[in-house]
C-alpha positions as semicolon CSV with decimal commas, in nm:
position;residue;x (nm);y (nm);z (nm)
1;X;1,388;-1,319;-3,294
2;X;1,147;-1,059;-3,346
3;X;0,912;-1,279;-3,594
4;X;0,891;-1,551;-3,311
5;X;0,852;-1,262;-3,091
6;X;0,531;-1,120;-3,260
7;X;0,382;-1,515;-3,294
8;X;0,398;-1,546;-2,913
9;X;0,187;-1,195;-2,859
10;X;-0,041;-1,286;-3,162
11;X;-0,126;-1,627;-2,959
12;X;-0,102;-1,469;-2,658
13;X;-0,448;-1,429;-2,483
14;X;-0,292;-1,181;-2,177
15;X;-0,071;-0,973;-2,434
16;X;-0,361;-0,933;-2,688
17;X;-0,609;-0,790;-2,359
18;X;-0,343;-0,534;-2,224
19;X;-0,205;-0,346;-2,589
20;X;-0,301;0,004;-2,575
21;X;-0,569;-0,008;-2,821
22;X;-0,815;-0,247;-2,633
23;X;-0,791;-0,041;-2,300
24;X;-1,007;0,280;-2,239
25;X;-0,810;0,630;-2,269
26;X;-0,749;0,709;-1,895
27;X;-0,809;1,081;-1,913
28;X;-0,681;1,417;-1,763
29;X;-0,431;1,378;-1,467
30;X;-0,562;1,482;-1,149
31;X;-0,315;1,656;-0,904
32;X;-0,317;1,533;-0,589
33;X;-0,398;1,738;-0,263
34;X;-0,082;1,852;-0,056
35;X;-0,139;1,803;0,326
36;X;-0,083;2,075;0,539
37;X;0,028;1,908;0,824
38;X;0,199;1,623;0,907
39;X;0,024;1,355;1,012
40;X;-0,321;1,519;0,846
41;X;-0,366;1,254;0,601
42;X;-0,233;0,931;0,607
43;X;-0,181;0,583;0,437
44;X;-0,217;0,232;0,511
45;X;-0,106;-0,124;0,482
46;X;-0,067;-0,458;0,593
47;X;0,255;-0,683;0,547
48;X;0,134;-1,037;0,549
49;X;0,261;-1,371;0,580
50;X;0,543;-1,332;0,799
51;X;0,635;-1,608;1,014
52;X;0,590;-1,586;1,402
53;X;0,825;-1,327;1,606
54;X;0,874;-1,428;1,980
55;X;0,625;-1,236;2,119
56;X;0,364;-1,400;1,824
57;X;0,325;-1,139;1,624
58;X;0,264;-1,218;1,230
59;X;0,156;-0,916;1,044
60;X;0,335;-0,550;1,010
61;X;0,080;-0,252;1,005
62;X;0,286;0,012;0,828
63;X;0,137;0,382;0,857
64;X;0,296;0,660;0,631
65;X;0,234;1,021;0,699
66;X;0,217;1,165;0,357
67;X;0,391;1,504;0,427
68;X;0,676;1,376;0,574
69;X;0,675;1,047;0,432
70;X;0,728;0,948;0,796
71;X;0,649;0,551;0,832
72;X;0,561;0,349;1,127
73;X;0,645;-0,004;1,113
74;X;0,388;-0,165;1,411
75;X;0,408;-0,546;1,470
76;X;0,067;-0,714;1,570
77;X;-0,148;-0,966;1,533
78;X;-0,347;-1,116;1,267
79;X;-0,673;-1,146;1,445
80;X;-0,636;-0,800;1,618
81;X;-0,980;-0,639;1,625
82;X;-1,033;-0,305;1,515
83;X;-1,042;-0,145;1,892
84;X;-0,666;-0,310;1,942
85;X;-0,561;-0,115;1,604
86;X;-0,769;0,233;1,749
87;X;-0,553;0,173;2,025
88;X;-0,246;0,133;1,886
89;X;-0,254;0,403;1,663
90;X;-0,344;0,648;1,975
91;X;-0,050;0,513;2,157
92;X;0,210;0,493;1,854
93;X;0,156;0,726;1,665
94;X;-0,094;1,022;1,791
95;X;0,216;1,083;2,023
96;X;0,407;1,194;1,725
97;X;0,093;1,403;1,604
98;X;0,164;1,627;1,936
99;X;0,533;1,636;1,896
């Protein structure tokens, strides 16, 4: 098993690109900043390709505080421009900011 193991990554195009030795030594870590306060920096994302709720939304925003690890899971609207999503966030989650 492990001879017909080594042909396959020999022929392999994908497992010859990835081994260690072809890639670039990444470096030093880098820590990463601690917020001070919750909700002072935040992440991001979109979860795509859902099917249609009732009220025809298709897409969940998700917004994580990263202090807290606090999420928000906001349904909307694909084609939502970006003054619907300033507005949302005011009314969802800047509330919580205050608290």
């Amino acid at each position: 098993m492990k001879k017909d193991i080594s042909e396959f990554v020999l022929k392999c195009l994908i497992c010859q690109q990835v081994k260690a030795e072809h890639q670039v030594p990444s470096g030093l870590l880098q820590p990463i900043m601690v917020p001070e306060w919750k909700w002072d920096r935040i992440t991001m994302d979109f979860i795509t390709g859902l099917s249609l709720t009732p009220s025809k939304k298709d897409v969940v925003w998700v917004v994580v505080d990263r202090l807290t690890k606090s999420a928000h899971f906001i349904p909307i609207r694909v084609e939502y421009s970006l003054n619907k999503f300033a507005n949302l966030y005011v009314s969802d989650i800047a509330y919580e900011m205050l608290a």
